[in-house]
KOLTOR-255050 format. One record per residue (C-alpha): x, y, z; residue in one letter. Coordinates in steps of 0.001 Angstrom, whole numbers, padded with zeros to 6 digits, always signed. Layout:
! residues N
XYZA...
This chain:
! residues 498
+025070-002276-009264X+023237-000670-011962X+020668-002094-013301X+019301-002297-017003X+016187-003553-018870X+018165-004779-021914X+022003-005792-021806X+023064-006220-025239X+026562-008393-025849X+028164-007566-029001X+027863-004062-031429X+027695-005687-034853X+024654-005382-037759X+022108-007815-034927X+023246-006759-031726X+022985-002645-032729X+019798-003111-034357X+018256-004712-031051X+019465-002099-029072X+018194+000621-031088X+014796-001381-031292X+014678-001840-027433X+015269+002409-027372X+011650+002318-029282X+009972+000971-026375X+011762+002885-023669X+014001+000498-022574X+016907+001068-020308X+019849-000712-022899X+023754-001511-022248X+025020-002113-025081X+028792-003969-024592X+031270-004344-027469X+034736-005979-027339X+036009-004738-030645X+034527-002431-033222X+030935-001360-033331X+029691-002227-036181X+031658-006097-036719X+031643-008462-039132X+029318-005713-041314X+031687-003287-041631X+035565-003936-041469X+035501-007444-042674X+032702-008222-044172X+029756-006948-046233X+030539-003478-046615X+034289-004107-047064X+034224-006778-049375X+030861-005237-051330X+033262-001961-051925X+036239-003816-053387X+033215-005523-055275X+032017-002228-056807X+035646-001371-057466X+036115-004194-059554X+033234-004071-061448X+033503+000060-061994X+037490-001785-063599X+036183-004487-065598X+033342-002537-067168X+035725-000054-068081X+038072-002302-069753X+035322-004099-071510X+034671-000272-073241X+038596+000047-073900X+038987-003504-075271X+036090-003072-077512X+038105+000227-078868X+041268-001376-079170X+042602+000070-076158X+045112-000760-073135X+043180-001755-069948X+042878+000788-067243X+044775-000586-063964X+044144+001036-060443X+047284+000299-058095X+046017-001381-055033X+047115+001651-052784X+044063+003060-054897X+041767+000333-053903X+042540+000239-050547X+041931+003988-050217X+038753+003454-051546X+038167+000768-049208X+039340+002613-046135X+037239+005439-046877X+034435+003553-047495X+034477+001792-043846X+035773+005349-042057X+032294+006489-043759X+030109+003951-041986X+032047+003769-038599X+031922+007103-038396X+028303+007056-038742X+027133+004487-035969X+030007+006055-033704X+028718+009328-033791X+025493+008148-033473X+026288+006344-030378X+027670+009051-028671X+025023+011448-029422X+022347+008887-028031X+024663+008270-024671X+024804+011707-024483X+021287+013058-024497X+020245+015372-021770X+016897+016233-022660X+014534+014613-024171X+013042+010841-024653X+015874+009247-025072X+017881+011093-021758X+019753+007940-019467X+018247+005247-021508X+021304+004457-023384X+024532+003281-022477X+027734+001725-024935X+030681-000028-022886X+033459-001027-024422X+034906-004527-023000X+034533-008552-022397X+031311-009494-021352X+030154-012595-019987X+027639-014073-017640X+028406-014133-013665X+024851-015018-012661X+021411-015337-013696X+020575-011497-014594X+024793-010281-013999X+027003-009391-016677X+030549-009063-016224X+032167-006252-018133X+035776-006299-017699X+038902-004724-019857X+042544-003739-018934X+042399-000988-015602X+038166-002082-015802X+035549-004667-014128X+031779-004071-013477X+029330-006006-012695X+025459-004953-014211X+022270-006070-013767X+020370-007218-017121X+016324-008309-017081X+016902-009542-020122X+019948-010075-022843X+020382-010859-025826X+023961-012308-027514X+025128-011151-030543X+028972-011993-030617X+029282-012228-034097X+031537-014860-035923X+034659-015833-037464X+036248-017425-040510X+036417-021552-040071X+039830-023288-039813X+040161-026663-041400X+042857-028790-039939X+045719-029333-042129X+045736-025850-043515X+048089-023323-041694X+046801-020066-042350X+049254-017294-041313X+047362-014281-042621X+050061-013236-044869X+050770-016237-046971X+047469-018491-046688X+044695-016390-045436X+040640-016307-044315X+038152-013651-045616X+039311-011505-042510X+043136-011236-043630X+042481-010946-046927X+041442-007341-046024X+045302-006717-044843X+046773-006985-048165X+049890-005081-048876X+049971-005542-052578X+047147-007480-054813X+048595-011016-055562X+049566-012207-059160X+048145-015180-058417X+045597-016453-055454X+043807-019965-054944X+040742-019845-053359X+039474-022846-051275X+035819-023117-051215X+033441-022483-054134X+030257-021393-052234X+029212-017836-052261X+032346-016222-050461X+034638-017493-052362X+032753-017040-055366X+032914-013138-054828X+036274-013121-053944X+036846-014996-057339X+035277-012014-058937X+036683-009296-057305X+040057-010491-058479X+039442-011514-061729X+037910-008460-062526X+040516-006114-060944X+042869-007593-063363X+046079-008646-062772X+045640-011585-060550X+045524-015162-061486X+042670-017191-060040X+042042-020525-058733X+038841-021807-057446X+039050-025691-055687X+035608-027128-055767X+034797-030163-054185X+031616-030818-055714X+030776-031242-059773X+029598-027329-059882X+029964-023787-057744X+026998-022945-055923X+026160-026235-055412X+022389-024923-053015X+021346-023208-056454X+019764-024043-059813X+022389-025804-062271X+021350-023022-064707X+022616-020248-061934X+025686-021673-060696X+026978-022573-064812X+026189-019507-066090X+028316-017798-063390X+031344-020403-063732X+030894-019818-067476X+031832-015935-066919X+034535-016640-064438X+036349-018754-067055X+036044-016726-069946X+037977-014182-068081X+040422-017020-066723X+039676-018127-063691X+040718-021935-063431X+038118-023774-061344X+039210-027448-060142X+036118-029149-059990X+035720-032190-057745X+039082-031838-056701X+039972-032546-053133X+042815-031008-051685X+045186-033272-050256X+048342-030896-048773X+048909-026857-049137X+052137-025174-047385X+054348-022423-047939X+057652-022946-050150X+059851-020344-050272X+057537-017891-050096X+054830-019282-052277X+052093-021447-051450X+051968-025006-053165X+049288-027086-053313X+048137-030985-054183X+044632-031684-055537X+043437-035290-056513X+040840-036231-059140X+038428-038862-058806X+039714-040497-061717X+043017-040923-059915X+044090-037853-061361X+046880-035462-059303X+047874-031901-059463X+050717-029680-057975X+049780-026598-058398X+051566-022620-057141X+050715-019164-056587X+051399-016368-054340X+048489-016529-051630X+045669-018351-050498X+042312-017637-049134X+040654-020333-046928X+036675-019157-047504X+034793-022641-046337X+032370-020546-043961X+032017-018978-040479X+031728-020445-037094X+029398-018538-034119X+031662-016486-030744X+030621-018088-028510X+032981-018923-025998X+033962-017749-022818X+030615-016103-022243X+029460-018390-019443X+026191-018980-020642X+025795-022081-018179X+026005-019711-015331X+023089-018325-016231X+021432-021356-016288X+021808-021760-020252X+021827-025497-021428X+024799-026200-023382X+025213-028855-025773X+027859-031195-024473X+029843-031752-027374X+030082-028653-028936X+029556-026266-025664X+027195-024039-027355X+023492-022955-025738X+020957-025053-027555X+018717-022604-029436X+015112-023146-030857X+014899-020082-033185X+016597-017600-031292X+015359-018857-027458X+017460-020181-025530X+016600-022331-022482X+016475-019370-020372X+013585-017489-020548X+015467-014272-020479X+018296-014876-023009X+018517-014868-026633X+020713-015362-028905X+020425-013426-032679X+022662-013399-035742X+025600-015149-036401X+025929-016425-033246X+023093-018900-034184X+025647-020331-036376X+022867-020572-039244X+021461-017583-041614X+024482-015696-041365X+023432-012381-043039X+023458-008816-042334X+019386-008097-042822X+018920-012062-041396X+020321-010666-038169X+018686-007283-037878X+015828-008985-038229X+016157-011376-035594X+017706-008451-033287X+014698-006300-033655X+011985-009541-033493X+013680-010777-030723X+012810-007354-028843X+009465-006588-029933X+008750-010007-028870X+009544-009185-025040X+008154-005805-024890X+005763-005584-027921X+001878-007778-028276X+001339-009406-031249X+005101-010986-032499X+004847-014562-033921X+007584-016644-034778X+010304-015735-037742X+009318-016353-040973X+012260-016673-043536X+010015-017413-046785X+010637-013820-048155X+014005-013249-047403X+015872-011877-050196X+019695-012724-050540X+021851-010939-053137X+025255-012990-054391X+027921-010361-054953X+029156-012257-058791X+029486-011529-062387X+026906-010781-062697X+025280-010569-059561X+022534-012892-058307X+019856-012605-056427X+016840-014428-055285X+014026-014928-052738X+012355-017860-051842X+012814-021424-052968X+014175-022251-056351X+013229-025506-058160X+015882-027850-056611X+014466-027163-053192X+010930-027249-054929X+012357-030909-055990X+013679-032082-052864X+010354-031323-050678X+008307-032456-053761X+006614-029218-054201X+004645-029355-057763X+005642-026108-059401X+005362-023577-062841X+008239-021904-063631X+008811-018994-066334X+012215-018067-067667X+013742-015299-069605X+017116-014618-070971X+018098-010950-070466X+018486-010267-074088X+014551-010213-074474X+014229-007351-072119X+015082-003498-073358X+016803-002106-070772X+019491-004637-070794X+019970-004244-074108X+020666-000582-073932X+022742-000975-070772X+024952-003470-073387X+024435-006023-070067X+022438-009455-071817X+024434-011958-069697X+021730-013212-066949X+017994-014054-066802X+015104-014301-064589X+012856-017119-063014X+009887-017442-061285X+008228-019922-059146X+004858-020381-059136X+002171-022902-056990X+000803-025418-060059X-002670-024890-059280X-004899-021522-060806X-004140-019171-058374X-000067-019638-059351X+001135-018153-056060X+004742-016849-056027X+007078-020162-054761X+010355-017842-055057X+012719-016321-058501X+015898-016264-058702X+017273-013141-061178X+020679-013276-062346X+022333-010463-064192X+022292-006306-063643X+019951-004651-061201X+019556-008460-060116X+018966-007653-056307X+016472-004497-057575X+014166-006868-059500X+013336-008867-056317X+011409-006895-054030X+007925-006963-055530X+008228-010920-055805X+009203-010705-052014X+006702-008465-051175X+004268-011121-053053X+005463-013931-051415X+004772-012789-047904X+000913-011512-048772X-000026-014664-051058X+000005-012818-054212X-001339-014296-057518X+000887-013554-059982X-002357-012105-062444X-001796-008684-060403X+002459-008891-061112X+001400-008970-064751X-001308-006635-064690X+001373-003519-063229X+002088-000684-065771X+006278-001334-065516X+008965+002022-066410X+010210+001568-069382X+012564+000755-070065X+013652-001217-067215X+014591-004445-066278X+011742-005497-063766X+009426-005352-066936X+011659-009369-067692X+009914-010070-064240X+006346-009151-065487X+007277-010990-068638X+007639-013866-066752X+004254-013386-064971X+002717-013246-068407X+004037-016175-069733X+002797-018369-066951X-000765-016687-067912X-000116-017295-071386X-000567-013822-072264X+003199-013193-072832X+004360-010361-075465X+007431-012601-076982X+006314-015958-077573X+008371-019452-075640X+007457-021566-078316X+009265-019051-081239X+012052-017909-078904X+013108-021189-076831X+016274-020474-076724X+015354-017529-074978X+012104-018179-073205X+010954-021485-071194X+007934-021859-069637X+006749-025473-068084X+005772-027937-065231X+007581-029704-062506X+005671-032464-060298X+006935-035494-058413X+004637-037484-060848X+006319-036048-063862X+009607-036571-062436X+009256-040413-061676X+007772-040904-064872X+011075-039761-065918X+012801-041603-063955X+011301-044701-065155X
């Protein structure tokens, strides 16, 4: 039986990443993939649906230009687009597979026998086994340690028969023959918000959106998630809001669907296709964790997990098989921690309070940290600055105003970064320094003492840093439309209340 320090179960974005960390530290790793290396972060997920993102908005700037001139809109044919897309993922597969079979097949060197990639089903048949078995192949290995990263899938919602080709999850959606003339999408949080946009701006295809609560994006800021539904109506997407969808099915080869109102309202609505997008749920069946000696809840089966610990010493479990903090750099993160944990000194517990996330919209959105409705629920007293992107040069040259930024600060003197959210072009750039900030405890008097390019659009970001110092070079109280700057505590807010 051969024997291994590391068995890794599952190839995508988490699993890979702690089997390249465990490499680092000399490790003997197995590393034992079903499918396709890569996952979930690759064929039908965020690469895939971040390059028919790009597509679409490389199309609807364009036509912005050519209706500003008068002109016909450009079209691509979606053969075009799924080229694109295709050549896209070939790109990135080919890159971890070659990769893989360079490091399996180094003679020489550090790296020489320490790496291994199987291809199969892998689950537990003892303590420290691993089954691998496919068609013509079983094995049996030993593992000190190992780590699941089995990925996840779209969620199925009873009632709603999705056959891939009429009514379809984010994963068929890929499989597209021809781009619908019309699509309703069920589920208004961030997935289906970015498949909203990547239609709508392709042009071409009707859009529906079925939200069950008063707004999109109901986890952020009012002023996020409106000025995003805002853009996705202007260029005619029809968003049912606090609808509840009472019956969808195919007729005659289009799919028809009821909503009701809460004001007793109903609506039959059809269109070609339909894309269920109401989240993911963890693979994590059939890997026989109890054999192992891996509690299991008894309702839902799965191993109860504090962090990424399991209740055996010697497994983890990292990305979206958590079921929680389903992201690409959430789970390489965890992969590698997980790792440098067992075989490195010094590894404390996973702090999330910098992550950055980055909403594929129109225009994008991305953020770090808390924003002021989570500041309001834990009744966090806060500052928070505010800018509209038409006070900031570079957006004005790029002709891209829509958006703003705004920071969080600790009401106190030292004004320590809470979190920003920045909405609008190069959204996801503008970040990093605030996340940077957030995880050394820095004032926001250095942010706004930086010597910014110019023009660019981090110098908003600075602006906002100035205006919480008071020191600001456009003025809140002369451009409020514009510019907000003021104070949130719990005090304040029953005062209001009252």
């Amino acid at each position: 039986m051969e024997r291994y320090d590391l068995c890794v179960i599952g190839g995508g974005p988490a699993g890979y990443a702690a089997a390249m960390r465990a490499l680092d530290h000399n490790k003997r790793v197995l590393l034992v993939e079903r499918d396709r290396i890569g996952g979930t972060g690759i064929y039908n997920g965020a690469l895939a649906s971040k390059t028919l993102w790009e597509i679409a908005q490389r199309v609807s700037s364009t036509n912005e230009l050519m209706r500003e001139r008068g002109r016909e809109p450009f079209r691509l044919s979606w053969e075009e687009v799924q080229r694109t897309l295709h050549e896209a993922v070939f790109e990135r597969k080919y890159l971890h597979t070659c990769h893989l079979q360079m490091l399996a097949s180094q003679n020489d060197g550090p790296l020489k026998g320490l790496f291994r990639h199987e291809r199969g089903h892998a689950s537990m048949s003892g303590e420290h086994t691993v089954l691998i078995q496919r068609n013509g192949f079983r094995e049996e290995v030993h593992a000190e340690h190992i780590i699941v990263a089995t990925g996840s899938r779209p969620r199925q919602v009873a009632g709603i028969p999705v056959d891939e080709k009429h009514i379809l999850t984010s994963d068929g959606v890929f499989n597209l023959d021809e781009q619908p003339r019309s699509i309703v999408i069920i589920g208004a949080g961030v997935i289906g918000c970015e498949f909203a946009t990547i239609f709508t701006n392709l042009g071409g295809t009707r859009v529906h959106l079925i939200d069950r609560a008063e707004r999109i994006l109901p986890f952020e800021d009012a002023d996020v998630s409106e000025l995003i539904a805002r853009n996705l109506e202007r260029k005619g997407v029809v968003i049912h809001r606090q609808a509840k969808l009472e019956k969808i099915h195919v007729v005659d080869g289009q799919v028809e669907y009821l909503l009701s109102y809460p004001d007793g309202r109903t609506e039959t609505v059809q269109v070609e296709k339909a894309l269920l997008s109401v989240g993911r749920v963890p693979n994590i069946e059939e890997l026989g964790l109890d054999k192992a000696g891996v509690l299991l809840d008894p309702a839902s089966q799965a191993p109860r997990i504090t962090g990424t610990s399991t209740s055996a010493p010697h497994i983890h479990v990292v990305g979206d098989a958590t079921g929680s903090n389903m992201l690409v750099n959430l789970g390489e993160m965890q992969g590698r921690h997980v790792v440098s944990s067992i075989w490195g000194s010094g590894q404390g517990a996973l702090q999330y309070d910098n992550v950055s996330t980055i909403m594929f919209l129109d225009p994008e959105v991305a953020g770090v940290g808390l924003n002021e409705q989570s500041c309001r629920k834990q009744g966090i007293p806060y500052r928070v600055a505010r800018i509209d992107y038409s006070c900031i040069a570079r957006a004005i040259a790029m002709r891209r105003t829509k958006g703003f930024f705004k920071l969080l600060v600790t009401n106190d003197d030292e004004m320590r970064v809470l979190g920003m959210r920045a909405v609008g072009e190069h959204a996801s750039s503008a970040i990093q320094a605030v996340a940077l900030m957030i995880q050394l405890g820095t004032p926001i008097n250095e942010l706004a003492c930086l010597v910014h390019p110019h023009p660019s659009i981090t110098e908003g970001v600075q602006e906002c840093a100035r205006m919480l110092l008071g020191r600001s070079i456009f003025k809140p109280s002369v451009f409020a439309d514009r510019m907000q700057c003021y104070t949130w505590t719990p005090e304040l807010a029953d005062l209001v209340a009252a």
